[in-house]
N, C-alpha and C positions, 0 to 999 in steps of 0.2 A: 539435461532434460528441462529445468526449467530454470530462468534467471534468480541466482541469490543476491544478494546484497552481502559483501563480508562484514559487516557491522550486524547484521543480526546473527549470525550463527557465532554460537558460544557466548549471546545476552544473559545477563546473569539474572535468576532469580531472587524475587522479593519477598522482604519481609516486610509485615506489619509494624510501623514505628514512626518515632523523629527520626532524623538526619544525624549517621555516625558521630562521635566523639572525634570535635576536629575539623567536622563539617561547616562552612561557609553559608549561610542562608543568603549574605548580598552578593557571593561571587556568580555571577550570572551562567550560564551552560551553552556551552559554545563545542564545534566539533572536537572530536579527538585528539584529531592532531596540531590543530590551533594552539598558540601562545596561551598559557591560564590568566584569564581577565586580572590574575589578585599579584601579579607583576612578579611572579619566581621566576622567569624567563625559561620556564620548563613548560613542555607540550600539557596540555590539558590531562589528558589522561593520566600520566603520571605525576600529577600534583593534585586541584581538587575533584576531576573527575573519578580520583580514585578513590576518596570516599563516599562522593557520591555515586558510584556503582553498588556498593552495600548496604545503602544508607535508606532507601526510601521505603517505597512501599511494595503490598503484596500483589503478587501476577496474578492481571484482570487477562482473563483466556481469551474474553470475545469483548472487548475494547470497542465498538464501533456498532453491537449488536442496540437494535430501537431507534438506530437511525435511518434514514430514508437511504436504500443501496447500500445498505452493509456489506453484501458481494463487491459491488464497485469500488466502495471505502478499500477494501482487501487488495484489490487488484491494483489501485492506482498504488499504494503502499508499497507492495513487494514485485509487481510484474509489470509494468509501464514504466517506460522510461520520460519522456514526457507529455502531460497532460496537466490541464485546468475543468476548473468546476468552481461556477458561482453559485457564494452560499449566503443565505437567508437568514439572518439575524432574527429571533423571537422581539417581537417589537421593535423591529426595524432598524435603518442602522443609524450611529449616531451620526450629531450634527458633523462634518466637515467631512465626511468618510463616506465616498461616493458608491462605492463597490467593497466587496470581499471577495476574495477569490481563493480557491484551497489549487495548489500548486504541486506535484512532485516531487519535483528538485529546484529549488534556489541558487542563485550565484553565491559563490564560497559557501554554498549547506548552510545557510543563513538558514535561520528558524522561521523568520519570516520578512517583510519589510514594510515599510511605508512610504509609499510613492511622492511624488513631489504634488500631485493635485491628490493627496491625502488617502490616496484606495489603500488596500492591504492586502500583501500576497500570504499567504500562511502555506510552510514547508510541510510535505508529508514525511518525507521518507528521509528523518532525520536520526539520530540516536536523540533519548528521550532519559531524565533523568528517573524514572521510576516505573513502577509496573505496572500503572495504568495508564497507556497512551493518550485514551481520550482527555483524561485530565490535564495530563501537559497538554495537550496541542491546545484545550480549552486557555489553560496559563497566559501561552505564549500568545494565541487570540488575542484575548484581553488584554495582555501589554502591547500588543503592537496597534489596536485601538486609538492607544492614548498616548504613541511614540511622536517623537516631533517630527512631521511629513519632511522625504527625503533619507532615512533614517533606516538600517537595517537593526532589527532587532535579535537580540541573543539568546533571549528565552530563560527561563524563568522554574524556579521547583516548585511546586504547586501544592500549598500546604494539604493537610488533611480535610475533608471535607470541603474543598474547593469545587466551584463548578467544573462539569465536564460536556464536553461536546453537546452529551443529551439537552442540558440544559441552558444552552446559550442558542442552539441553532430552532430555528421553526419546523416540526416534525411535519407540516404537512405538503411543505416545499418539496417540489420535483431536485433529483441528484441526476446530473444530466452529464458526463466526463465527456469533454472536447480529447481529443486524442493529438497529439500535434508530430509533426513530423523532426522537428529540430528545437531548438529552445528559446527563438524570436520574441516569445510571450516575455521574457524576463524584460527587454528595455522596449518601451512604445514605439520606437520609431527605430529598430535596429537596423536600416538602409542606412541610416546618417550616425550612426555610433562611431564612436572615438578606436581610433587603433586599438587598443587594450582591450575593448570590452569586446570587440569585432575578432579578436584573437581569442578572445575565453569560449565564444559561442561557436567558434567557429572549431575549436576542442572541442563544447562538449556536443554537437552535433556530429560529429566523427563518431565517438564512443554510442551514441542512441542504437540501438536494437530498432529496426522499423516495426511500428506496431499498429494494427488494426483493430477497432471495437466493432465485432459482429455487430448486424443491424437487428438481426428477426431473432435471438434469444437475449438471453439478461447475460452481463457479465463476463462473457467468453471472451476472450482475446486473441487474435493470429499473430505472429511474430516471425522473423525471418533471422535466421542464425547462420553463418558460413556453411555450418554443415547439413543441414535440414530445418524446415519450417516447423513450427509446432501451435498448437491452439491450446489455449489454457483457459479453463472457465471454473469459474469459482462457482460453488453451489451451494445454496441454503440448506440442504437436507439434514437431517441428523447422521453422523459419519457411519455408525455402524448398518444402518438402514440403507443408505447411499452407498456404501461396499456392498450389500448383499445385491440389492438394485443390479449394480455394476458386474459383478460378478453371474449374475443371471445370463444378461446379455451379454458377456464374455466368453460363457461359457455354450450361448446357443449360436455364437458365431456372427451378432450382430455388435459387439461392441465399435466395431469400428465407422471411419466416415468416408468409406468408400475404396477403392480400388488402391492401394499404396499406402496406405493409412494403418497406425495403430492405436491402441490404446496403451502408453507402457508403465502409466502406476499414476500414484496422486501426490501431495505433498498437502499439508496442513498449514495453514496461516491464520492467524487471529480465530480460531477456535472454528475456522471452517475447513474443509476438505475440496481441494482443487485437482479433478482428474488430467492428464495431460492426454493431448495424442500426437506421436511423431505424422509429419505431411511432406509429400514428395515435396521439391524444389517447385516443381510446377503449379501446384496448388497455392494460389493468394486467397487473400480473404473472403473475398468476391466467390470465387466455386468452394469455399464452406459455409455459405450460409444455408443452401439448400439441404446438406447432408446432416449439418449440426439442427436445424428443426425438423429434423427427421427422427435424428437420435433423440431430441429431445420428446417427441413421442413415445417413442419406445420406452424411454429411462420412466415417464412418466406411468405408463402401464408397468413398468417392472417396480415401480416406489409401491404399487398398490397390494401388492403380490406378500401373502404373508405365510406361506406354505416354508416346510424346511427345507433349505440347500440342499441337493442332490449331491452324489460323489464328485460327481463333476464341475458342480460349481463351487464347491467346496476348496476343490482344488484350484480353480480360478480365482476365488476369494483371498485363497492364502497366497497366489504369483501377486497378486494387487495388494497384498498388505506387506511384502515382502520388499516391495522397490518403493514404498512408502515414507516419505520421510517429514520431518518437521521443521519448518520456517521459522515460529514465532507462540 
């Protein structure tokens, strides 16, 4: 039904504290399965990543909530496979750092990098050493700032009380996601790339899910799967509000977005609620914008509705909580 990432399913929960007995503060945080920085010649994971899987802090539910496109934030994180979004620095950006840019995925899950004319690409959808995302990805920001241009950086544990996302980026800056068909953005001039890196891109544009960002609502996503299309749209609502919503017009027989189409449950990511709907093959992004702001009227009138569920939606309510599952 919807794309997971296997790095999130089965993230372990945070405690409030320092860094376990054992813990490393200079070994830097690098993927999984990566060599560990601190030279045991053992994968990450089974050396210091495995304390620092216990070690940090406690799980922030909505990580990305008070930023500009929280929805967005959500989506690019767990359901895009690749996309860019430049972002705006509070007080602008320093001297020698021409751009920032927040990225998907990185070459080798790099956290983030620093370009040879000094920009900075910053990784989403990385594993994160503690349980508030916005704070690491703020970390890994600020070190890769101040990396020496050319330079991929590892990222960083981000003490207590460290800045977070809220607090380094301009809240009143537009979040605006480029949606990209293949992963080109990682080298400037990928036409004239060297064998090796013309060979990684050309992997991982093999593996990309094609994906569209609706134009006429917020956050909705269309994707193309072997087996059928689906649309994923992350929503701001309060969940249990947005089930009844849902459940209304499931049960009056408009949940859907037209002829082949369904509605067949939701999934939970960073503390919001993302409905899916399966779509024939035939169905591109292009013939779901008119249906999805259709629905999006309807959901809008059924948000306002504060009457109690009938038998029937009730029973509706429980199919949609039933194929429900959790991301993050």
């Amino acid at each position: 039904m919807a794309k997971k990432r296997p790095q999130v399913k089965g993230k372990p929960q945070r405690t409030e504290g320092a860094p376990a007995a054992g813990a490393d503060e200079n070994v830097p945080v690098v993927g999984a399965r990566e060599p560990c920085p601190c030279g045991s010649g053992r994968r990450y994971k089974a050396c210091h990543g495995r304390t620092a899987a216990h070690a940090v802090t406690e799980l922030v539910q909505r990580p990305f909530e008070g930023l500009t496109g929280e929805c967005d934030w959500i989506a690019l994180r767990e359901l895009v496979p690749a996309a860019t979004v430049a972002l705006t620095l509070k007080g602008g950006l320093p001297e020698g750092v021409p751009s920032v840019t927040l990225a998907t995925v990185l070459p080798m899950a790099w956290p983030a990098l620093r370009r040879e004319d000094g920009s900075v690409l910053l990784g989403l959808q990385n594993d994160t050493p503690s349980g508030d995302l916005s704070r690491d990805l703020a970390a890994t920001l600020q070190q890769a700032l101040s990396a020496t241009p050319g330079t991929p950086v590892t990222g960083a544990r981000a003490s207590a009380g460290a800045p977070r996302l809220q607090d380094l980026l301009a809240p009143e800056a537009p979040f605006e996601p480029v949606v990209h068909s293949g992963f080109a953005f990682w080298v400037p001039d990928s036409e004239n790339a060297s064998p090796e890196v013309s060979a990684s891109l050309e992997r991982a544009n093999a593996a990309a899910i094609p994906t569209v960002k609706l134009r006429g609502v917020d956050a909705a996503y269309w994707c193309e799967t072997p087996e059928k299309n689906h649309l994923r749209w992350v929503m701001p609502h309060p969940e249990e509000r947005l089930l009844d919503a849902l459940a209304r017009l499931h049960a009056a027989g408009t949940s859907s977005l037209g002829e082949g189409t369904r509605l067949v449950g939701s999934f939970r990511a960073h503390g919001l609620t993302v409905p899916v709907w399966d779509l024939p093959h035939g169905m591109g992004a292009e013939e779901c914008e008119k249906p999805a702001a259709e629905f999006a009227e309807r959901l809008a009138a059924a948000l306002t509705t504060d009457a109690p569920l009938t038998a029937e939606e009730r029973r509706a309510r429980g199919g949609l909580t039933n194929r429900q599952i959790t991301l993050s």
